[in-house]
N, C-alpha and C positions, 0 to 999 in steps of 0.2 A: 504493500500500500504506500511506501513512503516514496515511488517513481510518479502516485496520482497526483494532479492537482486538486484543489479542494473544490470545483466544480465538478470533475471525475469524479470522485468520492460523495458528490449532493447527487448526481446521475444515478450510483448504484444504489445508491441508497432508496432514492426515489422508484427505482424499478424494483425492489425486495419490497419496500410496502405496497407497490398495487400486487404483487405476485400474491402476497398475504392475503389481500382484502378477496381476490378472486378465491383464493382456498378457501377464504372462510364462510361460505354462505353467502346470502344475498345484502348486501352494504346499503347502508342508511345515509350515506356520502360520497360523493364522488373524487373527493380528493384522495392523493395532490392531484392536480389537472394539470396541462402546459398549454402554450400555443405560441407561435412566433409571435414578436413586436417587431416596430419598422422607426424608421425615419423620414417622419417628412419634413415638410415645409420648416424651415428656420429652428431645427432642429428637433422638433417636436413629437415624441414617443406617440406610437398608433397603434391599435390594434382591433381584431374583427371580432363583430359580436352580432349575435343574433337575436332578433325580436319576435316571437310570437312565430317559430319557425324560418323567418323569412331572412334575409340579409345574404354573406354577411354584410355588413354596415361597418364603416371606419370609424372608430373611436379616436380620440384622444385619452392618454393616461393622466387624469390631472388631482393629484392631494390637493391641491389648492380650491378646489369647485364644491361647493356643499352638496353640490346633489348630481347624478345623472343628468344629461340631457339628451335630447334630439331637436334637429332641427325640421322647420315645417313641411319640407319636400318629401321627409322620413313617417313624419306623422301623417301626411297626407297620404302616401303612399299605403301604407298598413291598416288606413281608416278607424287612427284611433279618435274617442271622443273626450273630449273632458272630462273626469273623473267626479270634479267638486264645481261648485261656481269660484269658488276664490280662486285668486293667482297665487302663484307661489313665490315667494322672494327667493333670487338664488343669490350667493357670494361666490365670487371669484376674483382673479386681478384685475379683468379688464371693466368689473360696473355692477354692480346690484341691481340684477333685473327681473323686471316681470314675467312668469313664465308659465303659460298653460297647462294646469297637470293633467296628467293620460297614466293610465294604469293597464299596460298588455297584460294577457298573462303571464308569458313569459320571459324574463332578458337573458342569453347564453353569454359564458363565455366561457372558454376550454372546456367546453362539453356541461360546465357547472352552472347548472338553470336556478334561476335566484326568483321567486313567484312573490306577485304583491308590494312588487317595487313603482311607486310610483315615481314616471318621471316627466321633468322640465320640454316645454316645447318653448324653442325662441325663432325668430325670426329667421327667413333665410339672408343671405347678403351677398354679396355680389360674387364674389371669390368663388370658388370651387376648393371651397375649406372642404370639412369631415363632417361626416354625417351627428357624428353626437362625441357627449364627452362622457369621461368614466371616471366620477368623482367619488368624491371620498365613503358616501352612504353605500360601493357597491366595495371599494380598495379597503376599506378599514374592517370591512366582514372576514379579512384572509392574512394569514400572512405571506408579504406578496416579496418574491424574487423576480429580479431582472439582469436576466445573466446576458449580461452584456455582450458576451465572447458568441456565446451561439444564439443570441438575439429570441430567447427565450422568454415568454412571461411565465412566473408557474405561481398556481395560489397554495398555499399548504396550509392546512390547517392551524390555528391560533395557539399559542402556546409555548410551553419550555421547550418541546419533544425538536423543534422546526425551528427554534431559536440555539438549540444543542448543534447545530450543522454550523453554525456558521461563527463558534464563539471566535476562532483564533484570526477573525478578520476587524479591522480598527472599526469601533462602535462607537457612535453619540448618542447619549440620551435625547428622547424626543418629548415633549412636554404638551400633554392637547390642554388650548385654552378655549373660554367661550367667543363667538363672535356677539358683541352687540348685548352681551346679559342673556343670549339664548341658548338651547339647547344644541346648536350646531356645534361641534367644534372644530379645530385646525390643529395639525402639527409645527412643534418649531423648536429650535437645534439653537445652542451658544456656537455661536460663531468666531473666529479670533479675524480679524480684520487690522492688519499692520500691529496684529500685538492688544486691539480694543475688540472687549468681549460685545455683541451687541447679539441680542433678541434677532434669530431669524427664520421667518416662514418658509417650511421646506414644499416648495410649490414644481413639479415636475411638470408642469403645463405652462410654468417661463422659458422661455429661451435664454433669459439673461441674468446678471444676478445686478439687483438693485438695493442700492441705499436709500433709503431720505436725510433730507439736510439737516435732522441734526448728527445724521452721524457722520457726512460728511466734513460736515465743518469741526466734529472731533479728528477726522483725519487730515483736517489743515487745508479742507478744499471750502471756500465760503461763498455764500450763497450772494453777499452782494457786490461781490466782484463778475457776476453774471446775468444779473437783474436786467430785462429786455433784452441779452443778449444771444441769449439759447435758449428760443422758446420749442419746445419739441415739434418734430415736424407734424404736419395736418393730420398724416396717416398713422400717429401713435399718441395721440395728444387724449384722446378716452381710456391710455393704458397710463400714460406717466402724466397726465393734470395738462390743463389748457392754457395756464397764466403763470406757472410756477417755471422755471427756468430747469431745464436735466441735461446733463454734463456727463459725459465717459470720463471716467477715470480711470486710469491705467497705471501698472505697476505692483497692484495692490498684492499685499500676500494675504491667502483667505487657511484658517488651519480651522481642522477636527480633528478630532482626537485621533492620531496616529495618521495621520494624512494634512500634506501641506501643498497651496499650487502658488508656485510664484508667477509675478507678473502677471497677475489677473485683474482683466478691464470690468469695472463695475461701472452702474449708470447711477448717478446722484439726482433726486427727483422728489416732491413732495407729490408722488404719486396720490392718488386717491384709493387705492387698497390700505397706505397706509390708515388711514383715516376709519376703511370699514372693519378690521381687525385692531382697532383698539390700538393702534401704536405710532400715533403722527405726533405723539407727544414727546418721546423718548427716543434714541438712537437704535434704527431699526433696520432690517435688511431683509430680502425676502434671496433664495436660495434657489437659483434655478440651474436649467438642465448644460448652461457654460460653466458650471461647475462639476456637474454632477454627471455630464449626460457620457463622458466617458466611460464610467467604473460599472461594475456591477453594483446590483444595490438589493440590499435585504430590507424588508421595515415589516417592524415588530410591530403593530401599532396598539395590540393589548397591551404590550410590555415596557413598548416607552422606546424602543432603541430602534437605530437606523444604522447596520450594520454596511460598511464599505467594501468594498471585492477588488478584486483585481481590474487592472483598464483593461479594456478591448485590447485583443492581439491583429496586428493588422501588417500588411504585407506579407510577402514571399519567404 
């Protein structure tokens, strides 16, 4: 065993519990499950899911999204209807929106059908984006691997037994808080940023990794030596604020425990996510997939921990 790597060794492992589950009579679960994940657009993890038998349908992976969605081309498609008369508030980074709930029977993913899940319908827009997203109310039921090297999603079961595979890889504590005094919540990791610990939301449906200005301006970048001067452009101005000035910064060293990336470009912004997660008050930073979308990644999300893996192996 000691020529495997510790994904070799999550593999075998994984194939002697389904061998198990088959010998042992008829199973109440279907885990572990797997299915490929992908890269699209501006780096952004995807993956296929089925509604009501039908799809598949592109997902986005996003912790940062309180709920499922689809969009209307999806719902109209499958002819689902409103579930309730109210709209549903959803959180995510790009806006607090209103969103039609629809309750399928079914949402699949890696064979693992989840019944009674209601989800979000938003708008469609112009783009030939992805069909829906796969937020935290479906990611926080499993614990979820993303084995980066063979572009794997696997969900495995919640617990010590699936948290036991992956101790000897660099682990942060994850901390879920509420959004807004509600019962939604979010993940989020102390981050070391030039050596300053700062609150950060680990959101894998960023592309980028973002500060707001007070924590910029503890890293010596100040907010009014850019005032009118960098106002975000038209096409991102609903993700980083419409009057606040946002700045790339570059250079930056970002660390987790047992893992450090230098020269890493951060954007400084008094975003408006800060604001809907309770943190525009304080030095904040939300953690996305230009940090992250490299490694493999474990998240324990019963357990609190966000374990780190090995990067992608790439070339010849």
């Amino acid at each position: 065993m000691r020529g495997l790597s510790r994904l070799a060794c999550l593999s075998i492992a994984l194939q002697a519990i389904a061998l198990w589950a088959m010998a042992s009579g008829p199973a109440l679960a279907t885990l572990p499950a797997e299915q490929p994940y992908r890269i699209a657009s501006y780096g952004r993890l995807v993956t296929d899911v089925f509604i009501n038998g039908q799809g598949p349908f592109s997902f986005l992976i996003d912790t940062a999204s309180s709920r499922s969605l689809i969009f209307e081309h999806v719902r109209a498609r499958l002819g689902l209807v409103p579930s309730q008369p109210e709209h549903l508030i959803v959180y995510g980074i790009n806006d607090v929106s209103n969103a039609i709930p629809v309750r399928p029977d079914a949402l699949s993913i890696a064979g693992e059908a989840i019944h009674g899940l209601t989800l979000g319908v938003l708008p469609d827009d112009a783009s030939a984006g992805p069909d829906g997203v796969l937020g935290v109310d479906v990611l926080a039921r499993y614990f979820v691997v993303l084995d980066r090297t063979a572009m794997k999603l696997r969900l495995l079961p919640p617990g010590a037994d699936s948290a036991g595979l992956f101790q000897d890889w660099p682990q942060a504590q994850l901390t879920p808080l509420p959004v807004k005094n509600l019962s939604i919540r979010f993940w989020y990791l102390k981050t070391s940023f030039n050596d300053h610990n700062f609150t950060s939301l680990l959101d894998l449906g960023a592309s980028f990794t973002l500060i707001n200005w007070s924590a910029a301006e503890v890293l010596g970048v100040h907010k009014r030596d850019y005032l009118a001067k960098a106002l975000p452009p038209d096409d991102l101005r609903d993700v980083l604020g419409k009057t606040s000035p946002a700045v790339r910064v570059d250079g930056v060293t970002v660390r987790l425990p047992g893992k450090r990336w230098d020269n890493h470009p951060v954007v400084a912004s008094d975003a408006p996510v800060f604001s809907y997660f309770n943190t525009d008050d304080r030095p904040a930073a939300i953690v996305g997939l230009s940090l992250l979308g490299g490694d493999s990644l474990a998240i324990d999300f019963a357990g609190g921990r966000l374990f780190i893996g090995p990067e992608a192996r790439t070339g010849g």
